[in-house]
N, C-alpha and C positions, 0 to 999 in steps of 0.2 A: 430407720426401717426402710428396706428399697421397697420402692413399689415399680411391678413390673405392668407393663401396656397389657392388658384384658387378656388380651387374646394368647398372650404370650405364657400368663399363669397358669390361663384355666387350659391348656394343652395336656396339663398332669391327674387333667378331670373324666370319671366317667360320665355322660348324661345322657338322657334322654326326654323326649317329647312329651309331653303333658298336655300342652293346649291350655293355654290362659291368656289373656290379653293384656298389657302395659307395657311399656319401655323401658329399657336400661340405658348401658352406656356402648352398649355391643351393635355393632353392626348384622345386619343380615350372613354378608359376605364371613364375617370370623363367625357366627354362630356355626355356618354351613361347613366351616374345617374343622371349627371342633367335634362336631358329630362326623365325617368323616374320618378323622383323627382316632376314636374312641370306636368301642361296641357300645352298643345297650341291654342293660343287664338290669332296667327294673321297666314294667311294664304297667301300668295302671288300668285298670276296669273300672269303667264308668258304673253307677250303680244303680241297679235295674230296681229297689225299693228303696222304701225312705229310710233314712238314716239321720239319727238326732246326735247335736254337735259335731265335731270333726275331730281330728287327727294332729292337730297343730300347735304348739306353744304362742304362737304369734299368725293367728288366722288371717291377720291384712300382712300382703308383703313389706314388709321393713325395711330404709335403708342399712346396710352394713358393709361389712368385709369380709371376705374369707382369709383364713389365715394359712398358706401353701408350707409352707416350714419357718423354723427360728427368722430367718430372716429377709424372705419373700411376702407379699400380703398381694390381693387383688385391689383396684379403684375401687371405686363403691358403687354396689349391686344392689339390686331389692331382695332383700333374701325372707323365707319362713324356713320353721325349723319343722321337718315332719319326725313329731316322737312315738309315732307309730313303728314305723319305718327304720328310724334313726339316721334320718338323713337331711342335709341344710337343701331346699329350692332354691330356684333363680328364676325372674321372669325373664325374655326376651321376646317384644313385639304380640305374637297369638301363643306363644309358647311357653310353656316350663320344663326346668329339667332341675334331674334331682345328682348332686354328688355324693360317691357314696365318701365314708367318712374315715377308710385307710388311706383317701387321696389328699387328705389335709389334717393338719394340726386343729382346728379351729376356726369359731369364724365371732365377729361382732356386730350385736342389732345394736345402732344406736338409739339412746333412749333420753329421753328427759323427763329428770334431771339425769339419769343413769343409765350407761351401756348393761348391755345385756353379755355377759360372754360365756361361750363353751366351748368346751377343749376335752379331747382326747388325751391316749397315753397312759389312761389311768389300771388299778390292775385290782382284781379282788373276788375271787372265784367262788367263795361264800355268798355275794352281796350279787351275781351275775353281771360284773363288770367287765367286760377286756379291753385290748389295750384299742380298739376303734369305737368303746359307747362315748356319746358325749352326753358329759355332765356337764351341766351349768355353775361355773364358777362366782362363789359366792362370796368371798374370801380368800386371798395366795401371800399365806404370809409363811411363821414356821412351822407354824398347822393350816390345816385348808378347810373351809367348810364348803361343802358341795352340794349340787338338789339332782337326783338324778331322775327327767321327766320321762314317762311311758305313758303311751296308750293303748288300750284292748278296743276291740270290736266284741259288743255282745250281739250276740241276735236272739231274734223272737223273742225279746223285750215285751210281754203286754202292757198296752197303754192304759192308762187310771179311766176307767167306764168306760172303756170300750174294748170292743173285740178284736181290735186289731193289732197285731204284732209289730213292731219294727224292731230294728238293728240300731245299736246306740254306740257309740265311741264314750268309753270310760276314762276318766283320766289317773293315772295313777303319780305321785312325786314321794318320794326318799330323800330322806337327808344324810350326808354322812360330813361325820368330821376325820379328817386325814392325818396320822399325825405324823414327826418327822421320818419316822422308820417306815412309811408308806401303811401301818396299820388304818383301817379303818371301822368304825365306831356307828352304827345308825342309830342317829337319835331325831327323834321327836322335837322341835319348836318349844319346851318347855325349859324351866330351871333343872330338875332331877335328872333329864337327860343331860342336859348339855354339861353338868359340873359332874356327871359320873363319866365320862370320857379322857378326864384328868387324874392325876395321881392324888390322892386323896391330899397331901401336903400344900395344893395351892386351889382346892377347892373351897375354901372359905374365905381364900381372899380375891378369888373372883368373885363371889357370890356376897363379898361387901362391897366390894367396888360398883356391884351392879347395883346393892342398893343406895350406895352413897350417890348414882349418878342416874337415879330413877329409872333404869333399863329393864325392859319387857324381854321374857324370853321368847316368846311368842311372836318379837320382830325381827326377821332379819338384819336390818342394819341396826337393832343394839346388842345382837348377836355379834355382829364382827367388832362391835365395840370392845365389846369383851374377850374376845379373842386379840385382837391387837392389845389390850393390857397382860392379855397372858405372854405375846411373845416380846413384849417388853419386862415383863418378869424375867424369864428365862433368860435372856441378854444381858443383865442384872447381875444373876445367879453367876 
């Protein structure tokens, strides 16, 4: 994987000003070319009422990566993902700025034990996907299972015994499973979904496999448990 000097990747980036305080790995001097380098084309309003929860998959900035194409990547940045928006942050120094998400493949929060990653590209006009949402990748084998996060803004919210209104950030998440023809499947965290997304012929022996191997459908990672026995089937077949 190359990785190019900061300043040299994010040149392919739109951003703009936010105002937040921490460090990167960016200098004053390259933050100032990138914004002359770029327009700005998202603008933030500070918010003049209260507003409960945020807009954020990852509310504290996160080490990671962005991902510039197949084979470019950034150093490593703090990044959050706004899934309001649909767009990854960055901090630098008092500042944030947001990239919008036709200027990169992707990016990765690292995590412990587990990376965090989303990627575009994807397509599904049923499901309001195009080829710049980014979904969080859950699974990239010869099916995919994906979580697609959103957020809404309600407002005039009433609050429990009182008279007062506010605006609340709702979070909304989607699952979908991809299969090789690029079809896509949303299903629910459950057994009944996730074995109806399959051709009825090898939905019973996922569905012993899962219990010979005490798998919850309802987790994630014994979700892709079970997905990686199906693309070992198939390879089989």
């Amino acid at each position: 994987m190359k990785t190019l000097p900061l300043f040299i990747s994010l040149i392919f980036f739109t951003v703009v000003s936010m105002g937040y305080a921490q460090d990167t790995n960016f200098t004053d001097a390259e933050i100032n070319q990138i914004i002359e380098s770029l327009s700005s084309d998202y603008i933030y309003a500070s918010q003049s009422r209260d507003v409960t929860g945020n807009p954020y998959l990852n509310p504290k900035f996160t080490r990671g990566k962005i991902q510039i194409n197949r084979n470019v990547e950034t150093g490593v940045m703090f990044l959050r993902f706004n899934t309001e928006m649909n767009i990854v942050e960055f901090m630098q120094d008092q500042d944030y700025y947001g990239v919008q998400p036709n200027k990169i493949n992707g990016f990765t929060l690292f995590g412990n034990p587990d990376n965090i990653v989303l990627k575009n590209g994807f397509m599904s006009d049923d499901n309001d996907i195009n080829r710049t949402t980014l979904l969080r990748v859950i699974y990239e084998g010869g099916v995919k299972l994906v979580a697609h996060h959103t957020t809404s803004l309600k407002e005039n919210i009433a609050s429990y015994g009182s008279a007062t209104k506010k605006d609340e950030y709702v979070d909304h998440t989607n699952f979908y499973i991809i299969q090789s023809s690029g079809t896509f499947s949303e299903v629910k965290l459950k057994r009944k979904d996730i074995l109806r997304a399959f051709d009825k012929d090898v939905r019973d022996q996922l569905s012993n496999y899962a219990d010979e191997n005490n798998l919850n459908f309802d987790e994630e990672a014994d979700i892709v448990k079970v997905l990686k026995h199906y693309d070992e089937l198939s390879s089989d077949a």
